[in-house]
KOLBA-426925 format. One record per residue (C-alpha): residue in three letters; x, y, z. Coordinates in pm, 1 decimal. Example, Ala and Ser with C-alpha at 12.3 -4.5 7.8 and 13.67 -1.06 7.14 Angstrom:
BEGIN
<r><residuo>Ala</residuo><X>1230.0</X><Y>-450.0</Y><Z>780.0</Z></r>
<r><residuo>Ser</residuo><X>1367.0</X><Y>-106.0</Y><Z>714.0</Z></r>
! end
This chain:
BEGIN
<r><residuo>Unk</residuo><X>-12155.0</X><Y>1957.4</Y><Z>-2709.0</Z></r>
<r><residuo>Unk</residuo><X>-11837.6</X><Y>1798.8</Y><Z>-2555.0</Z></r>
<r><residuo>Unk</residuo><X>-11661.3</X><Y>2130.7</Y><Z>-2531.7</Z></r>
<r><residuo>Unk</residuo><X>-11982.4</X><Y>2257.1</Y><Z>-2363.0</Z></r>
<r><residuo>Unk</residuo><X>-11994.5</X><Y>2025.5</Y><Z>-2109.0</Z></r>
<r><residuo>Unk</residuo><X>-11604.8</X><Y>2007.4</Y><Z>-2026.7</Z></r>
<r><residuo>Unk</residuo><X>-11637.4</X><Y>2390.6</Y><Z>-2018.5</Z></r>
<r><residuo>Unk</residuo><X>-11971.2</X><Y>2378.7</Y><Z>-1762.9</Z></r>
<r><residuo>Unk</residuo><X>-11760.0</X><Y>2100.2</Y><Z>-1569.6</Z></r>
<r><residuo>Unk</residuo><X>-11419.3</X><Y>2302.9</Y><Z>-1492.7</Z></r>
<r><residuo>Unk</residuo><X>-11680.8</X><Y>2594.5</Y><Z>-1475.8</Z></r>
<r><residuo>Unk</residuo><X>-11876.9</X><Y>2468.1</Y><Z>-1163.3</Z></r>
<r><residuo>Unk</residuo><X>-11539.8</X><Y>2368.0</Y><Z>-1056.6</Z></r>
<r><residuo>Unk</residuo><X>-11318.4</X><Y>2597.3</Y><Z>-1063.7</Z></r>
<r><residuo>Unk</residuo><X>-11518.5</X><Y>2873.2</Y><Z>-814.2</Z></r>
<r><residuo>Unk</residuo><X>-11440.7</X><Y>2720.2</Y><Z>-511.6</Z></r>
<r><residuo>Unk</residuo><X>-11142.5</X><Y>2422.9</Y><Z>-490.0</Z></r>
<r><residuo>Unk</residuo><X>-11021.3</X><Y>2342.0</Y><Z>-97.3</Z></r>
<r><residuo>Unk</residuo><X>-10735.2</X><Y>2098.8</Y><Z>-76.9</Z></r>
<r><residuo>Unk</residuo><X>-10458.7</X><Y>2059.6</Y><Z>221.3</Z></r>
<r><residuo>Unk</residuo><X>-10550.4</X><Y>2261.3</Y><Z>559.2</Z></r>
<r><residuo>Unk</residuo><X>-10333.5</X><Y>2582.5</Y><Z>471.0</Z></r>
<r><residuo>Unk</residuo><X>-10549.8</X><Y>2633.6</Y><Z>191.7</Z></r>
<r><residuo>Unk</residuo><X>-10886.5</X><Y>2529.7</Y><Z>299.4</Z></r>
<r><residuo>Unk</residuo><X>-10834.5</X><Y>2781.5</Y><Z>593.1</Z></r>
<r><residuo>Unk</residuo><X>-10737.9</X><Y>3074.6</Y><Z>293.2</Z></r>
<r><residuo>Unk</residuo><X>-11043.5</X><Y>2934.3</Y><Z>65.2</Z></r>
<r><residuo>Unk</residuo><X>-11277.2</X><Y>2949.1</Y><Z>421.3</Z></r>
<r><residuo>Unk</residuo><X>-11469.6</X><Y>3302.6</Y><Z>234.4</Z></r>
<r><residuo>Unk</residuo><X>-11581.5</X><Y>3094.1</Y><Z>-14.8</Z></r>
<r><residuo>Unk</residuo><X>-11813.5</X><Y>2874.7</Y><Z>177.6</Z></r>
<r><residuo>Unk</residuo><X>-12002.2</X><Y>3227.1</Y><Z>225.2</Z></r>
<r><residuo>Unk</residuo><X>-12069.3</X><Y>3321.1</Y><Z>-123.2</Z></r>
<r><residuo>Unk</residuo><X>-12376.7</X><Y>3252.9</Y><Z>-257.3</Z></r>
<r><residuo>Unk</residuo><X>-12415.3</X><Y>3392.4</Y><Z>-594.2</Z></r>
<r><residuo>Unk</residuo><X>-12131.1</X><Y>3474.5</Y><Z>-826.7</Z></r>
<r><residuo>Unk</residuo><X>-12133.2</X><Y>3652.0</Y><Z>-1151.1</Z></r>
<r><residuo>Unk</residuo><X>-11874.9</X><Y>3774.3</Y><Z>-1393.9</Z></r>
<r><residuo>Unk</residuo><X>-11807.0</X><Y>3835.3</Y><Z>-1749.7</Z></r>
<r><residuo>Unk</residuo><X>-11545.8</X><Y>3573.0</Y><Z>-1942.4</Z></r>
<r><residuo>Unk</residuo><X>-11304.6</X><Y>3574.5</Y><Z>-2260.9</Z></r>
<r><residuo>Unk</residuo><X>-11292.9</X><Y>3161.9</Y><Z>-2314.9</Z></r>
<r><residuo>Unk</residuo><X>-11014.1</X><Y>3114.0</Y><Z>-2535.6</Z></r>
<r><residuo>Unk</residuo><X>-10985.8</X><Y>2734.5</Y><Z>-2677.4</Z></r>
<r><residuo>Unk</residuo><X>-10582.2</X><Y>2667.7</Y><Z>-2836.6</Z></r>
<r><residuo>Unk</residuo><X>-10693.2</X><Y>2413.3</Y><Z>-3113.2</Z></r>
<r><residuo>Unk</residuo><X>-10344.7</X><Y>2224.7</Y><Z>-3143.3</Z></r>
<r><residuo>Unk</residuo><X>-10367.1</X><Y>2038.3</Y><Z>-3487.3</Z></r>
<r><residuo>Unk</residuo><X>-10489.2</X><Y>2309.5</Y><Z>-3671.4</Z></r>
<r><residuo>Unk</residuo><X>-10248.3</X><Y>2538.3</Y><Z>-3527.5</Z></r>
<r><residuo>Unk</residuo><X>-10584.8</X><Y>2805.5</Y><Z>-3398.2</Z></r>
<r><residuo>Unk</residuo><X>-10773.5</X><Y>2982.1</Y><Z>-3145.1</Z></r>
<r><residuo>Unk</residuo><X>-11136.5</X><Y>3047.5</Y><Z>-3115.3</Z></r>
<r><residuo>Unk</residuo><X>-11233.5</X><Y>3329.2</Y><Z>-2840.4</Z></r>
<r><residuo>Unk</residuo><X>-11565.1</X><Y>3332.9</Y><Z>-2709.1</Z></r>
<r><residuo>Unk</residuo><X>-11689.0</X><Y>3609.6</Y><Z>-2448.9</Z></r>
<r><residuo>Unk</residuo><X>-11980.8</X><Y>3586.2</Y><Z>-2289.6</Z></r>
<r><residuo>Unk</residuo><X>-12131.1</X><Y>3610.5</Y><Z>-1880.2</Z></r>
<r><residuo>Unk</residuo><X>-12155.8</X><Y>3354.0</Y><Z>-1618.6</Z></r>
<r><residuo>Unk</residuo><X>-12442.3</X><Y>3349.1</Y><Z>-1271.9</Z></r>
<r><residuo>Unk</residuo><X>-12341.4</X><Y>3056.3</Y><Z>-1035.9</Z></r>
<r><residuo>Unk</residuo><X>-12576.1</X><Y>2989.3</Y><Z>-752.6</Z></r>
<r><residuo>Unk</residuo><X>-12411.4</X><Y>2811.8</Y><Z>-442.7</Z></r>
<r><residuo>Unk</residuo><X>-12567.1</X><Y>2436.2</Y><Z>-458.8</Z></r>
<r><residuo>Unk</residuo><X>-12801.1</X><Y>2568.7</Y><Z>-691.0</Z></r>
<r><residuo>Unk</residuo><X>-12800.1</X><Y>2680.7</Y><Z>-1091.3</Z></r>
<r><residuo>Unk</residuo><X>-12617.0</X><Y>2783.9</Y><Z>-1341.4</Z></r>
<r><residuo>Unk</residuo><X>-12633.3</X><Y>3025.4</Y><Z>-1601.4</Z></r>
<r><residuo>Unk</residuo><X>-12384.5</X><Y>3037.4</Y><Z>-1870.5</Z></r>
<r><residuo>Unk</residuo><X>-12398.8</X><Y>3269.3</Y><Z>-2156.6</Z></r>
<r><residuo>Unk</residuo><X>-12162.1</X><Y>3308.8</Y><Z>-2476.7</Z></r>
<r><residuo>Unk</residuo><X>-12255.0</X><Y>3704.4</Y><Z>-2640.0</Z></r>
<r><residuo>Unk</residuo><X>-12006.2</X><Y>3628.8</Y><Z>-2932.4</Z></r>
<r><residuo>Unk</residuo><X>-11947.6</X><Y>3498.3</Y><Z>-3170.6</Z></r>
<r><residuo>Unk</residuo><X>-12280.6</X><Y>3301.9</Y><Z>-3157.4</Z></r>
<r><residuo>Unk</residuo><X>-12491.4</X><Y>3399.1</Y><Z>-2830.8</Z></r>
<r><residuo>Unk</residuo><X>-12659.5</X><Y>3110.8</Y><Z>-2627.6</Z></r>
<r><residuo>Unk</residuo><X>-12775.7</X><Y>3043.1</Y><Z>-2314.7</Z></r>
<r><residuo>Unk</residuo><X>-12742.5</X><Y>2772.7</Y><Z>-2124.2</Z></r>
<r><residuo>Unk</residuo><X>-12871.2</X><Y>2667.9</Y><Z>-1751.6</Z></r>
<r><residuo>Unk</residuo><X>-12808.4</X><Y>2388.6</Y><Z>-1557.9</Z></r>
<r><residuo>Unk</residuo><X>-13013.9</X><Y>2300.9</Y><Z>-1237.8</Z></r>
<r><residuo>Unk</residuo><X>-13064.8</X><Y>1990.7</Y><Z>-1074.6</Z></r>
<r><residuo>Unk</residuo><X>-13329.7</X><Y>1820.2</Y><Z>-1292.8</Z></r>
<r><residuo>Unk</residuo><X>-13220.7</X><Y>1916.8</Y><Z>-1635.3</Z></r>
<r><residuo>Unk</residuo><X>-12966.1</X><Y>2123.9</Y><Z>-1872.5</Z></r>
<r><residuo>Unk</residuo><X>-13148.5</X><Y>2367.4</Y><Z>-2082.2</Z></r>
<r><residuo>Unk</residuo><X>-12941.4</X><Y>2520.0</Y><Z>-2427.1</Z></r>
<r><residuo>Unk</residuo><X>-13090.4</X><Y>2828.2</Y><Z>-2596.4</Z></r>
<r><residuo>Unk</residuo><X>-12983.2</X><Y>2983.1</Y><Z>-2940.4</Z></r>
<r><residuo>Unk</residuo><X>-13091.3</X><Y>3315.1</Y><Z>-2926.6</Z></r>
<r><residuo>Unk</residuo><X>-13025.1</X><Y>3293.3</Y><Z>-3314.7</Z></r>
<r><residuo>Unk</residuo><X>-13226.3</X><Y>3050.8</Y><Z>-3443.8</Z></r>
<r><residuo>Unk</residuo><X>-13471.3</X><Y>3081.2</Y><Z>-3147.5</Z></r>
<r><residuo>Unk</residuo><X>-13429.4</X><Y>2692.1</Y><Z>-3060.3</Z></r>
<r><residuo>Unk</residuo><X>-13451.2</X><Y>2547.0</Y><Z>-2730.2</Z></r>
<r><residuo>Unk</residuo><X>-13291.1</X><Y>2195.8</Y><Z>-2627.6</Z></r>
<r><residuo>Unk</residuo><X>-13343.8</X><Y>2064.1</Y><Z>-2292.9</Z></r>
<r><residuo>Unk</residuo><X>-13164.1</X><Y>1765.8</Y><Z>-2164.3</Z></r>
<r><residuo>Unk</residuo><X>-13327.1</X><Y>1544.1</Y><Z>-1871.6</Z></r>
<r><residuo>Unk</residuo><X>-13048.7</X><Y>1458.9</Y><Z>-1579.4</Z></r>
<r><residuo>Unk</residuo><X>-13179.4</X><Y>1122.6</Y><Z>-1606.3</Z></r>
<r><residuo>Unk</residuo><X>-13135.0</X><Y>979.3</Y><Z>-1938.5</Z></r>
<r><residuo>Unk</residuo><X>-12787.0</X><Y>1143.6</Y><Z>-1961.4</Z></r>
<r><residuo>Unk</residuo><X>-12548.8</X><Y>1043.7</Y><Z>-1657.3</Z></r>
<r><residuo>Unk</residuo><X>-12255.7</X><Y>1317.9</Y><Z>-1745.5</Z></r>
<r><residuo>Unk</residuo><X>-12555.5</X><Y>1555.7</Y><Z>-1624.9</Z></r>
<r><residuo>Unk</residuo><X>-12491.3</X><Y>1403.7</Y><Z>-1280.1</Z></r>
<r><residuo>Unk</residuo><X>-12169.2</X><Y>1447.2</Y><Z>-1266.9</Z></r>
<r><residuo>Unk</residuo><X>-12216.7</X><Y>1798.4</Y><Z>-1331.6</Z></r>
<r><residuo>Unk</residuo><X>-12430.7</X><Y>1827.8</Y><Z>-1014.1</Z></r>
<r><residuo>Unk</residuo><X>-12170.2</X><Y>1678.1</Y><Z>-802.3</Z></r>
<r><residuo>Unk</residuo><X>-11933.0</X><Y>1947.4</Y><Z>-856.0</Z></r>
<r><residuo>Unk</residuo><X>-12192.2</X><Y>2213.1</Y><Z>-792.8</Z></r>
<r><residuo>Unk</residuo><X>-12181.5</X><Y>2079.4</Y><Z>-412.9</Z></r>
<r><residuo>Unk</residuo><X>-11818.9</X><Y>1930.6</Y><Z>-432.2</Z></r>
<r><residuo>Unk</residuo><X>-11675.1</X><Y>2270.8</Y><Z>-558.8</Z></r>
<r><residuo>Unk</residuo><X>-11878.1</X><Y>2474.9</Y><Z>-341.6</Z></r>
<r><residuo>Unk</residuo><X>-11885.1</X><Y>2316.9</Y><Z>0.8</Z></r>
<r><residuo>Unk</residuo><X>-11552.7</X><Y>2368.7</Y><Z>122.6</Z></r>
<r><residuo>Unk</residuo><X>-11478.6</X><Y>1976.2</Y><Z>214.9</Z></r>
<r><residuo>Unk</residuo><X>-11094.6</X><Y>1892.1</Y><Z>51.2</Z></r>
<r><residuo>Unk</residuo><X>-11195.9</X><Y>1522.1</Y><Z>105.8</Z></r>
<r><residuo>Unk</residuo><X>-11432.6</X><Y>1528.9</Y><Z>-137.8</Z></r>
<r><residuo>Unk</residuo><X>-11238.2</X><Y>1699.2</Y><Z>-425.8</Z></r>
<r><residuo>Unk</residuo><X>-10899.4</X><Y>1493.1</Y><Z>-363.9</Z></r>
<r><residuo>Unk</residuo><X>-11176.1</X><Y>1188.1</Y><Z>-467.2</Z></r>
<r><residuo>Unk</residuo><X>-11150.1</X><Y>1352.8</Y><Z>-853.6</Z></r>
<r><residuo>Unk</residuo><X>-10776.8</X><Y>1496.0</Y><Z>-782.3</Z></r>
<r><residuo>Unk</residuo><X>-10450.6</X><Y>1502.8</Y><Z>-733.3</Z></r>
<r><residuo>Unk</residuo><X>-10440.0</X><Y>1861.0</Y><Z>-583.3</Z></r>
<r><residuo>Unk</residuo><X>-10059.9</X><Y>2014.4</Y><Z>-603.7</Z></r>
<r><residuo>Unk</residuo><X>-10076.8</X><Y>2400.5</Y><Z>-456.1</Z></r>
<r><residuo>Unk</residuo><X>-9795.5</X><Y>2598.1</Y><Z>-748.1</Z></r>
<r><residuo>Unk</residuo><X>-9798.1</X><Y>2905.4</Y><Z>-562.7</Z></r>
<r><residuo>Unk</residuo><X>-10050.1</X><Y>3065.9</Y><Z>-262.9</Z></r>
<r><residuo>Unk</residuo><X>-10269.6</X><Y>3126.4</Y><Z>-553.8</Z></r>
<r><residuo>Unk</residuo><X>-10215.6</X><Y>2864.4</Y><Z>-805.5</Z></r>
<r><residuo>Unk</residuo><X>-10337.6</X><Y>2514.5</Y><Z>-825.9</Z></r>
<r><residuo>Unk</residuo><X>-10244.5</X><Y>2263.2</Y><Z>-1030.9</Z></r>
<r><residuo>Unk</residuo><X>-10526.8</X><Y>1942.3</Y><Z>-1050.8</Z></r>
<r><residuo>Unk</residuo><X>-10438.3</X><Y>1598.1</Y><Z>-1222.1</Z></r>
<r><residuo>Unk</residuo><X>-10724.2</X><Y>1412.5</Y><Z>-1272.7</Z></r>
<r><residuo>Unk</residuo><X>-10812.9</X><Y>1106.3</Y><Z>-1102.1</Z></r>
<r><residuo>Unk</residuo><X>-11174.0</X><Y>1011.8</Y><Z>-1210.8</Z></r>
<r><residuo>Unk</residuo><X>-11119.9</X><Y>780.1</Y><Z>-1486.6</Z></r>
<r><residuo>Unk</residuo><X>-11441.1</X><Y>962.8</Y><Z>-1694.0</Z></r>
<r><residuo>Unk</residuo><X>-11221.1</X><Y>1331.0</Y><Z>-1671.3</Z></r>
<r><residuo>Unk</residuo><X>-10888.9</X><Y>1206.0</Y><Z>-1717.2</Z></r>
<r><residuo>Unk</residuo><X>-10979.1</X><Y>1094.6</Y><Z>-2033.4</Z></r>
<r><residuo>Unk</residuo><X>-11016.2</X><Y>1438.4</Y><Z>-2142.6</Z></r>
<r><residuo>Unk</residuo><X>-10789.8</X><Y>1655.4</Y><Z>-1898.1</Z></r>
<r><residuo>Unk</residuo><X>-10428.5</X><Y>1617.1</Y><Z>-1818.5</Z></r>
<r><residuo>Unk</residuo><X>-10410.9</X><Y>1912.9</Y><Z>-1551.5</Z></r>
<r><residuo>Unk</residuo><X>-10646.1</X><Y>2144.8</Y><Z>-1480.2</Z></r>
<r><residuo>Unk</residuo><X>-10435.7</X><Y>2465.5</Y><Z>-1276.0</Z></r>
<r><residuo>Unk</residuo><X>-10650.6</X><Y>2762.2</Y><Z>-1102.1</Z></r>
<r><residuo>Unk</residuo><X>-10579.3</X><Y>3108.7</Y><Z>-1053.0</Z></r>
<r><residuo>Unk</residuo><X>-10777.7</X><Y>3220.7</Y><Z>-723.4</Z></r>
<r><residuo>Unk</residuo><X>-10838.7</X><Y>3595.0</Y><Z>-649.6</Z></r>
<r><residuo>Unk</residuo><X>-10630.2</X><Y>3803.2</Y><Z>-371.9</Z></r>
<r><residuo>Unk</residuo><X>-10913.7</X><Y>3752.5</Y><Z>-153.1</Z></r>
<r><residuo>Unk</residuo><X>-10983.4</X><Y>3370.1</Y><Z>-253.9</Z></r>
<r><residuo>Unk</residuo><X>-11376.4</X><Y>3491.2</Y><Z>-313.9</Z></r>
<r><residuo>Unk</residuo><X>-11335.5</X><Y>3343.2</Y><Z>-661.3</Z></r>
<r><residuo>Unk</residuo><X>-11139.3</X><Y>3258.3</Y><Z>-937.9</Z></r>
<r><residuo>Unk</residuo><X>-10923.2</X><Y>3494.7</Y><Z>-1167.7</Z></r>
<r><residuo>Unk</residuo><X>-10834.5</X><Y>3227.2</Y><Z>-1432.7</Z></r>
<r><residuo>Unk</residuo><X>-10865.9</X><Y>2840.1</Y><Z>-1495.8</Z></r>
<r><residuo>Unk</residuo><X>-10610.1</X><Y>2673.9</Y><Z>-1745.1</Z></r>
<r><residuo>Unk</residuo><X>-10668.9</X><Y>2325.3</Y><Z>-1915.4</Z></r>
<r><residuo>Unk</residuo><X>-10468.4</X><Y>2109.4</Y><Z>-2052.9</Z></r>
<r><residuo>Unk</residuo><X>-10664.7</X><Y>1854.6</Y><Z>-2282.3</Z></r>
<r><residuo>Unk</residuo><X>-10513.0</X><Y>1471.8</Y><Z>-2350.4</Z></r>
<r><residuo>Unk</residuo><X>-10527.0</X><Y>1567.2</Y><Z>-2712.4</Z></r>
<r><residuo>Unk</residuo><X>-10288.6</X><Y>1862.1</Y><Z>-2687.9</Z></r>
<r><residuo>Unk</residuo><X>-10549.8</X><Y>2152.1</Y><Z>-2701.0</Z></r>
<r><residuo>Unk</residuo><X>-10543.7</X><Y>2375.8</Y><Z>-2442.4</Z></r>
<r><residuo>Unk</residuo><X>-10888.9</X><Y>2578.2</Y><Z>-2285.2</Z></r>
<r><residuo>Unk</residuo><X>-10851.9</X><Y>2934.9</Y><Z>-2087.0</Z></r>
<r><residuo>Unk</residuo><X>-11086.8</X><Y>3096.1</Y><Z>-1927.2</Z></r>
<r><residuo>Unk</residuo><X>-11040.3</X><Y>3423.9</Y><Z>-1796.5</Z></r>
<r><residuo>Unk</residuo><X>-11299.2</X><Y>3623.7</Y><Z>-1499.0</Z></r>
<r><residuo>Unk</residuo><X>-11358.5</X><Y>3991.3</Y><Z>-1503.5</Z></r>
<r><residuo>Unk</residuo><X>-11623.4</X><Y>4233.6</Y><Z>-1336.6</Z></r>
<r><residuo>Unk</residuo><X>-11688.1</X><Y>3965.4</Y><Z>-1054.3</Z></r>
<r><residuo>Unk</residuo><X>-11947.3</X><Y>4075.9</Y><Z>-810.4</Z></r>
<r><residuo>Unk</residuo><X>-12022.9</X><Y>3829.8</Y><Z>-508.3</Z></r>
<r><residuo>Unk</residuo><X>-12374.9</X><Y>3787.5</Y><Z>-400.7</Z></r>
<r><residuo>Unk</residuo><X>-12587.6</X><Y>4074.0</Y><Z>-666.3</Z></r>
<r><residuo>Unk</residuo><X>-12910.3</X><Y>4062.0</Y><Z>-604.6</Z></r>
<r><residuo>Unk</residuo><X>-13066.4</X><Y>3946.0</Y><Z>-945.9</Z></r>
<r><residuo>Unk</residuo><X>-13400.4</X><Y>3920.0</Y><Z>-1103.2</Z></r>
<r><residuo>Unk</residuo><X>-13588.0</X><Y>3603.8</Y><Z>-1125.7</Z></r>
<r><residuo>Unk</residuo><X>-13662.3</X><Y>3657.2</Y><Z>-1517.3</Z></r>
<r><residuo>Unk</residuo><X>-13231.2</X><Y>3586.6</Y><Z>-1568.5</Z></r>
<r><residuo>Unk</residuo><X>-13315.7</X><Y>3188.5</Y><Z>-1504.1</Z></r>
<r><residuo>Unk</residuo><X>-13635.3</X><Y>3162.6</Y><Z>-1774.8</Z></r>
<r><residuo>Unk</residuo><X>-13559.2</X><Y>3019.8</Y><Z>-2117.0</Z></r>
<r><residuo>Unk</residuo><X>-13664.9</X><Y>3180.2</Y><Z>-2389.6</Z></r>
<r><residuo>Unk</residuo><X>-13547.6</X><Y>3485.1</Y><Z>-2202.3</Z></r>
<r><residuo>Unk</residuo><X>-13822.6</X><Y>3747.3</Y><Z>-2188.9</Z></r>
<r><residuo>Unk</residuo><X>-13776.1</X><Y>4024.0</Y><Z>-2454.3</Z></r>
! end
């Protein structure tokens, strides 16, 4: 569950990250997507044990709204975050957990960075970051909320040519493991259908 949620977190975060003016003036077509989908390869560098573990899988992000974030192999789920609850389907075993945003505070912090990541205002992020800008393209993000930087020691962004998303998000964990996660086929503002958000997804 803890590699789900720091995954969801850097997720939601990583779409849309304004810092200094220069860049916030570059990142300005983000503040008019809406919807963004792509595939992913998430692969997770587990450093004691000396392994990876790939996952691939698809991603819907809704602009102050949900999530949807599903893993095709080597297990498929589904989860979806809104603003009331986290919802986590195995499409194995047919089991559906949900998770109220009130009994579980991390949930919150989750929604933050929906509107945080997504609005455009640096002030905001450089609350959670020390924002360094590696190349045009590249940032590198240290950590300043206490709850994150006990898991992350930099988080660095790839954006794309057009800064209408991100290409690639690298993370360096405090206990030495590293998580990449890698966009492809990314379409800005699809229409979808309605049915993508319901858990158990219709057959």
């Amino acid at each position: 569950m803890r590699t789900l949620i720091l995954t969801v977190f850097f997720l939601l975060l990583c779409v849309s990250l304004p810092a200094a003016q220069p860049l916030a003036e570059r990142l300005a077509p983000l503040k008019k997507v809406k919807v963004t989908t792509a595939d992913y390869t998430q692969i997770r560098t587990i450093a004691d044990l000396e392994m990876q573990v790939t996952i691939q899988g698809s991603m819907i992000y809704e602009k102050d709204g949900r999530l949807r974030w599903q893993a095709d192999s080597p297990v498929r789920t589904i989860t979806i975050i809104g603003q009331e609850s986290l919802q986590n389907y195995d499409c194995e075993t047919k089991k559906l957990i949900t998770l109220d945003a009130k009994k579980f505070p991390w949930l919150k912090l989750i929604r933050e960075c929906f509107t945080d990541s997504f609005t455009g205002d640096p002030e905001k992020l450089q609350k959670r970051f020390q924002i360094k800008e590696i190349t045009p393209h590249i940032l590198e993000l240290k950590p300043a909320d206490p709850l994150l930087a006990d898991w992350v020691r930099t988080l660095q962004l790839t954006f794309r040519q057009d800064f209408t998303a991100v290409e690639k998000v690298e993370i360096q964990e405090k206990s030495g493991d590293k998580l990449e996660i890698l966009y492809r086929n990314i379409k800005i503002d699809p229409v979808l259908p309605e049915t993508l958000w319901k858990l158990p997804p219709e057959q």
